[in-house]
C-alpha positions in Angstrom: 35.4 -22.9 40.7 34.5 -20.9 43.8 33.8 -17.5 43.1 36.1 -14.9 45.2 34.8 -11.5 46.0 36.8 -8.7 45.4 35.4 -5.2 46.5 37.2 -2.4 45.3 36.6 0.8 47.0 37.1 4.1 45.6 38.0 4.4 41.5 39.1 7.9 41.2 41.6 9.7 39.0 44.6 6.5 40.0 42.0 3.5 39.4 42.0 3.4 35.9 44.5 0.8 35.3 43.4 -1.1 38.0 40.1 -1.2 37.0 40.8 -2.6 33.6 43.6 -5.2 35.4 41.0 -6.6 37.6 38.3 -7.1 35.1 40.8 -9.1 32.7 42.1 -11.0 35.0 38.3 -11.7 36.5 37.1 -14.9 34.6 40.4 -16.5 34.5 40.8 -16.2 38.1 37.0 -16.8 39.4 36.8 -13.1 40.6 33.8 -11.1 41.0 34.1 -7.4 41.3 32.2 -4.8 43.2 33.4 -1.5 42.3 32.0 1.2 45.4 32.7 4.6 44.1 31.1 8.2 44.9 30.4 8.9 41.5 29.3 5.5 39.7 28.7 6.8 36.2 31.8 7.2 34.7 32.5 3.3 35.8 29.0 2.1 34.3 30.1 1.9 30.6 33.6 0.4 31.4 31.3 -2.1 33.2 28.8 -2.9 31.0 30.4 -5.2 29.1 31.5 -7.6 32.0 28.0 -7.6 34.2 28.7 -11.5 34.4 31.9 -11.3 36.8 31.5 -7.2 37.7 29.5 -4.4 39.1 29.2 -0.9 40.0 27.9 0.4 42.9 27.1 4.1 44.7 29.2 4.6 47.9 29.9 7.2 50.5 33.2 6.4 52.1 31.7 8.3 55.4 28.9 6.6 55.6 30.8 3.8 58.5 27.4 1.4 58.0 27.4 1.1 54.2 31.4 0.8 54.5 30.4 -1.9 56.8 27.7 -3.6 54.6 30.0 -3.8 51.7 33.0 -5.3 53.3 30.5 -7.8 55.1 29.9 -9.1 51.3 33.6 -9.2 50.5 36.6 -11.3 50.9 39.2 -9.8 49.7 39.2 -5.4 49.5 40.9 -3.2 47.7 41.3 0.5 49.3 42.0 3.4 46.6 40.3 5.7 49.1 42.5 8.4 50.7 44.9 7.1 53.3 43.1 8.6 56.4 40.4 6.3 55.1 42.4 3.1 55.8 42.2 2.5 59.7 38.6 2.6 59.0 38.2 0.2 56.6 41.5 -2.0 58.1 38.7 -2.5 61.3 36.1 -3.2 58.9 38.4 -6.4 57.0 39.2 -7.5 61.0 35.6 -8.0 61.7 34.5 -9.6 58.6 37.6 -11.2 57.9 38.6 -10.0 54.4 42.2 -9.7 53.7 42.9 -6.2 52.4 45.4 -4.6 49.5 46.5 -0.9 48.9 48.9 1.5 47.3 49.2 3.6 50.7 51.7 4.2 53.2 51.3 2.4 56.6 50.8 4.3 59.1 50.3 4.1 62.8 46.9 3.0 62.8 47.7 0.7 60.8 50.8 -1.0 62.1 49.1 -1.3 65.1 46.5 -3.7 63.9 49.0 -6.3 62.7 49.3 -8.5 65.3 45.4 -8.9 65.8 45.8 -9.7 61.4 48.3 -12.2 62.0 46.2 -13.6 64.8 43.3 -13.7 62.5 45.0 -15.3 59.4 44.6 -12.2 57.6 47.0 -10.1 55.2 47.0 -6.2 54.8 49.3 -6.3 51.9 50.2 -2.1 52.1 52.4 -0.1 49.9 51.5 -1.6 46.1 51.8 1.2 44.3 54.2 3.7 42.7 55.7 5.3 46.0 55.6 3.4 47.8 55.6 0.2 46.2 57.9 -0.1 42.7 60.2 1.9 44.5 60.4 -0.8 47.2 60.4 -3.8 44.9 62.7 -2.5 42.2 65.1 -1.3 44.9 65.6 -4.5 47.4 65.9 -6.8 44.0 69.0 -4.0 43.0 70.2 -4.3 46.9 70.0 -8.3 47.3 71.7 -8.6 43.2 74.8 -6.7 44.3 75.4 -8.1 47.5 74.5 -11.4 45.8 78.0 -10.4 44.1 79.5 -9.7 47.0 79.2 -5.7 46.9 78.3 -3.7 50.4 75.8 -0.5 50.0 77.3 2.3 51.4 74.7 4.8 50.1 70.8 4.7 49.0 69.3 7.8 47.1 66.1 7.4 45.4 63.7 9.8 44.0 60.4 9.8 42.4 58.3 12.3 40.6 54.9 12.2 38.9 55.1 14.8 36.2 54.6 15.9 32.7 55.7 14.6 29.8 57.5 18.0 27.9 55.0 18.1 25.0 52.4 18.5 28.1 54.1 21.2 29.6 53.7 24.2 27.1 52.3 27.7 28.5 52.8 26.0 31.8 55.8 27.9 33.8 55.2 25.4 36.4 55.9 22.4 34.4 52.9 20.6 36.2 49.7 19.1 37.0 47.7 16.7 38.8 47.7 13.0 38.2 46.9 12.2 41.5 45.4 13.4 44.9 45.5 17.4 44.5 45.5 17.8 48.3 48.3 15.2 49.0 50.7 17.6 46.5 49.3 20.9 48.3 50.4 19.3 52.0 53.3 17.5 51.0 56.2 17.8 53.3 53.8 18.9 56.4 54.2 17.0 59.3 57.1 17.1 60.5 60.8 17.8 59.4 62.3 15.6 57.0 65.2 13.3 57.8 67.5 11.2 56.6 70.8 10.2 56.5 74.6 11.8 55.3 77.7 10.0 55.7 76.5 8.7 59.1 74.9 12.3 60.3 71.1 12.5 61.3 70.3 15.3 59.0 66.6 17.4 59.7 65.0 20.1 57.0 62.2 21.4 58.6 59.3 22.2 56.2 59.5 25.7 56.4 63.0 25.6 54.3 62.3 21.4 52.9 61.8 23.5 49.0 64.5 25.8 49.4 67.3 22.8 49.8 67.1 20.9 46.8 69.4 18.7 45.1 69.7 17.9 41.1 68.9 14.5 39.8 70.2 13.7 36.4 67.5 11.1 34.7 69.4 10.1 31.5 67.1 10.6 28.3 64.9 13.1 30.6 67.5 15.8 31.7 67.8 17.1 34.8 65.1 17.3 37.9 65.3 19.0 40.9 64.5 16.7 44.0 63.5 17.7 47.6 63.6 15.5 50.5 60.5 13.1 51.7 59.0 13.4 55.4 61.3 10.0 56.1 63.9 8.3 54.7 65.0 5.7 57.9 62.6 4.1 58.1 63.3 1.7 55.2 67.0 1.1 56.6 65.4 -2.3 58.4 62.8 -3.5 55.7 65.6 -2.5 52.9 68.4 -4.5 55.0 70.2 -1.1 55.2 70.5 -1.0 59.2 73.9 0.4 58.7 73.9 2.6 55.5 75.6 5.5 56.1 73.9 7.6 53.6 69.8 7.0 52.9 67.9 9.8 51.2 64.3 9.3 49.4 63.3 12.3 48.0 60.2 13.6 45.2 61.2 14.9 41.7 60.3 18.5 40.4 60.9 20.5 37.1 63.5 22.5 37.7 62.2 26.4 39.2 59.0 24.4 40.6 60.4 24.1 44.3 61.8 28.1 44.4 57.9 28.7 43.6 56.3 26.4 46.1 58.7 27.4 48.2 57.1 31.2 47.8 53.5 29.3 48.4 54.9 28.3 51.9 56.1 31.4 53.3 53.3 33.6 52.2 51.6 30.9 54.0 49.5 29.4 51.6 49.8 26.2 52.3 48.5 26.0 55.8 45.6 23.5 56.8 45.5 24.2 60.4 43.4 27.1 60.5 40.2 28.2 59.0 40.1 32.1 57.7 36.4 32.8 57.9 36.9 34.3 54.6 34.1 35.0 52.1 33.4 32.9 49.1 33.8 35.9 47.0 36.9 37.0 48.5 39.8 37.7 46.0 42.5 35.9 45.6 43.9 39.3 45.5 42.4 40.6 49.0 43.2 37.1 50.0 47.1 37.2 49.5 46.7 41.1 50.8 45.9 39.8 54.2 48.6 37.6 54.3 51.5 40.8 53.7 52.2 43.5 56.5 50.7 46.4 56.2 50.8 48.5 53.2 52.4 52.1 54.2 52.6 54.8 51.5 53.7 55.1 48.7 51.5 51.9 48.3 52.9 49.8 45.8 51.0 47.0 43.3 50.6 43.9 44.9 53.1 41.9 43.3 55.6 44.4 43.7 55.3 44.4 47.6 54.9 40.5 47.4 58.5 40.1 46.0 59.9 42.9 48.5 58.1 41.1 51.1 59.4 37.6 49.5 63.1 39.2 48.4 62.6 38.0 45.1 63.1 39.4 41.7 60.1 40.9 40.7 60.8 40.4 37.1 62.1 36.8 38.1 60.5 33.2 36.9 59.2 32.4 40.6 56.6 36.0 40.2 56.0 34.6 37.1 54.9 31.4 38.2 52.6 33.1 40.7 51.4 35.4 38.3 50.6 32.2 36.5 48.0 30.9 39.4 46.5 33.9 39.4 47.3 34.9 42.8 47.2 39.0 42.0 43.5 38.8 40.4 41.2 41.0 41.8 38.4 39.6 39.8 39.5 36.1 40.7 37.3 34.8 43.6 39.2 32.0 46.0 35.4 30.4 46.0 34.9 28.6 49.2 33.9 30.0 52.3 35.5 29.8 56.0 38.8 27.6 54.5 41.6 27.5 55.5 44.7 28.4 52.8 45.6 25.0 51.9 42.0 24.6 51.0 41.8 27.9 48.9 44.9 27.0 47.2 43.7 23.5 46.2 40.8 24.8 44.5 42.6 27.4 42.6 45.3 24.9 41.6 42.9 22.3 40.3 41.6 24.9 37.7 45.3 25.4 36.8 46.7 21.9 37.0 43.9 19.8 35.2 45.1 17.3 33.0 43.8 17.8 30.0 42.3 15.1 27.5 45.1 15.3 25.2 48.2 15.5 28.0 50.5 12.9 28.9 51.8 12.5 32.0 55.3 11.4 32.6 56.3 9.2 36.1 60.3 9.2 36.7 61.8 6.9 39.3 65.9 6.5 40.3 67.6 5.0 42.5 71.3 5.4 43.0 73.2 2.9 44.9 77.0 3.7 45.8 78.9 0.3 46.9 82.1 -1.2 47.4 82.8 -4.4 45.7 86.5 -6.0 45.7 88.3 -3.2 47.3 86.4 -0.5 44.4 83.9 2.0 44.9 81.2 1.5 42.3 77.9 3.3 41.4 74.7 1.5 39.9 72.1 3.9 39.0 68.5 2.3 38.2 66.2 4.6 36.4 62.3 3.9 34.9 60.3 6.4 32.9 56.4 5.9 32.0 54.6 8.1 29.9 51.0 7.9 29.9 48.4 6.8 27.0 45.8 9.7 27.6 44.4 11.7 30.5 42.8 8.6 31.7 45.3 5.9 30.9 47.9 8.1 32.6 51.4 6.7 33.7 50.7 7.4 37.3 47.5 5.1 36.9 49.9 2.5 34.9 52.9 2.5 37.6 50.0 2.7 41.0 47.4 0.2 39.6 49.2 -2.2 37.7 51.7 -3.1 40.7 48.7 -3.4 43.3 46.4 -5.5 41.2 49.2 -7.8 40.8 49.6 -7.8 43.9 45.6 -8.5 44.7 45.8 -11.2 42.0 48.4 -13.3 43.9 47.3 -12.3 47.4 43.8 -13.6 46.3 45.4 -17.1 44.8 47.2 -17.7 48.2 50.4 -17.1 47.4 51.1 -14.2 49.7 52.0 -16.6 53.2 52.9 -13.6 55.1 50.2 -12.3 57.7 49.1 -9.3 59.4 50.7 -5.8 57.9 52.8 -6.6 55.4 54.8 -4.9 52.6 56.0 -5.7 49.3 60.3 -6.3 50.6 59.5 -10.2 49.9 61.3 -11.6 46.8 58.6 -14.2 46.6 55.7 -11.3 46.2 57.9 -8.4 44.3 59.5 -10.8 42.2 57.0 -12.2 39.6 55.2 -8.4 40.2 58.4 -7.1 38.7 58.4 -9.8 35.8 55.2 -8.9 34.7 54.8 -5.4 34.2 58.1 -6.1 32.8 57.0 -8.8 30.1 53.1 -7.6 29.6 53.6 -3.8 29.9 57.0 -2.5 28.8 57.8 -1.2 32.5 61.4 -2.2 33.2 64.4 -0.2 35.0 67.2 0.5 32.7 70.7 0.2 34.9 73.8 1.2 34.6 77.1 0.5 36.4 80.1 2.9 37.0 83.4 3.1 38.8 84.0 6.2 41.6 
């Protein structure tokens, strides 16, 4: 059997499940598997015990000639390093030739290297994981089965949330924490307004209001969510075969009070990344937040007082007490990293607040809701999942990212993935058995159900 090469780069806090899928799967499927991570010694135990078809290895994702050097040894790699990573590497799998697989967006970079994939035989198989990726598959199998019965979509909602499950969530106000990137959750929404689409009008919430216009989603056996609106929702209409839905949203899932808070976060402005403050390491969090209010005039009033005049909220109300919670108002509490800008200085103090810890389980909640008109009626099908996780390692969001993409890898390395160049998972042939499996071997399955308007 010849021996494929699989180089995995990156295995943080997402990777877990991944990991252990690859390494299964490995002498089956003639695989051997170079995991490059920053910090190898929390992978060298998991490896031990498979040295025969895997290794760990030390690696500085900006270091461009060791990123080089171990894609020159691959032929197939896997990217769990952040997004704005991915160009990098994408050039790196052009030159040596190595088809490449991630759970990430594509972006612009990207897309523009798929016709010089395609010309070289090569597949960037993008979007694997969570969202995007199950939300894709599980949503064009729901599409093609009802117009497979002869029903028309005439709306698309779907919404996605990595959260925690409620036994998690006690002494938390905020009803969260991280299971994935920290910074992607502080800058989410930033970029540009949202859009999307509402009874056939173009619809824009600019991110200074995109937490202060929610909707609710209704999960049955979860309750109810709160969901805000994702950067885009169109550009799915073609890939989707929803060129002419009237109504497309795609939106991320909160506990309910969690967007009226963040919402606070923005307009005090503590969520920019644009500008450093040339602040001192031992700055308060307190002086910090001070600098960000008009000035004080006299009588002067505590801080959190003048923060909810200056925010018109309650000052007694839950969203001061969710701040409260961070410990925004702590003169003691130093923001601990010099000349950063606020989104920087807010990550840090959030990652002390939000850690997952080694007895929590995380909970990952997907729906979508399609309306659609079948036979002269107007019917509703309404797909939901819900994952909860083993442990603070084995969490859901590492189950419902990792599986999906080394299934993915696993089929892509076999051959049976025809497409080439940038390419993502809307293909019955490649979501199909994907969906099967996790399915059959893992217990993650939609539950649907069908109702008349």
């Amino acid at each position: 059997m010849t021996t494929t090469r699989l180089l995995l780069l990156g295995a943080g806090r997402s990777a877990a499940s991944l990991v252990q899928y690859l390494l299964r799967h490995a002498p089956a499927e003639g695989w051997f598997l170079t995991v490059a991570d920053a910090n190898p010694a929390h992978l060298a135990p998991v490896l031990a015990a498979h040295s025969e078809y895997a290794r760990v290895v030390p690696f500085d994702a900006a270091d461009a000639a060791a990123l080089d050097a171990r894609v020159a040894e691959a032929d197939l790699v896997v990217s769990m390093l952040p997004a704005s990573l991915h160009p990098v590497v994408a050039r790196a799998c052009l030159r040596h030739h190595c088809h490449l697989a991630t759970a990430s967006y594509v972006g612009p970079e990207i897309q523009a290297l798929h016709a010089d994939a395609a010309a070289a035989g090569l597949t960037f198989l993008m979007e694997c994981g969570l969202d995007p990726g199950l939300d894709h598959m599980s949503a064009v199998r729901a599409i093609a089965d009802i117009r497979a019965r002869g029903g028309h979509v005439t709306a698309f909602r779907s919404y996605c949330g990595g959260l925690l499950a409620p036994a998690a969530e006690a002494g938390n106000p905020w009803q969260y924490k991280f299971t994935w990137n920290p910074r992607n959750v502080v800058l989410a929404g930033q970029g540009g307004p949202a859009r999307y689409l509402d009874s056939g009008h173009l619809r824009f919430i600019p991110y200074q209001h995109l937490f202060a216009r929610t909707e609710t989603v209704e999960v049955p056996g979860h309750g109810a969510f709160e969901g805000y609106a994702n950067r885009d929702s169109l550009g799915y209409r073609a890939p989707y075969g929803l060129a002419d839905v009237p109504t497309m949203l795609r939106g991320t899932l909160r506990r309910p009070g969690y967007c009226a808070a963040w919402h606070a976060l923005v307009r005090l402005g503590l969520t920019d990344d644009s500008t450093r403050l040339g602040n001192a390491e031992t700055m308060s969090w307190a002086a910090l937040l001070e600098a960000f209010l008009p000035a004080a005039r006299a009588p002067r009033l505590p801080l959190p007082q003048r923060v909810a005049a200056y925010l018109g909220l309650d000052p007694d109300g839950e969203e001061m007490g969710r701040l409260n919670w961070l410990g925004l108002f702590s003169a003691q509490h130093p923001v601990g990293h010099a000349d950063a800008t606020p989104a920087q200085l807010l990550e840090r103090l959030l990652a002390d607040k939000w850690q997952l810890g080694p007895h929590d389980h995380d909970l990952v909640v997907m729906q979508h809701v399609f309306d659609y008109e079948l036979a002269g009626r107007r019917c509703r099908r309404t797909a939901s999942l819900a994952v909860t996780g083993a442990d603070a390692a084995h969490t859901a969001m590492a189950q419902t990212v990792g599986l999906p993409l080394g299934m993915a890898v696993r089929r892509l390395a076999r051959g049976l993935v025809p497409q080439r160049g940038v390419v993502i998972p809307v293909d019955p042939e490649l979501f199909e058995p994907i969906l099967d499996e996790l399915a059959a071997d893992y217990g993650i399955v939609f539950h649907e159900e069908e109702t008349s308007l």
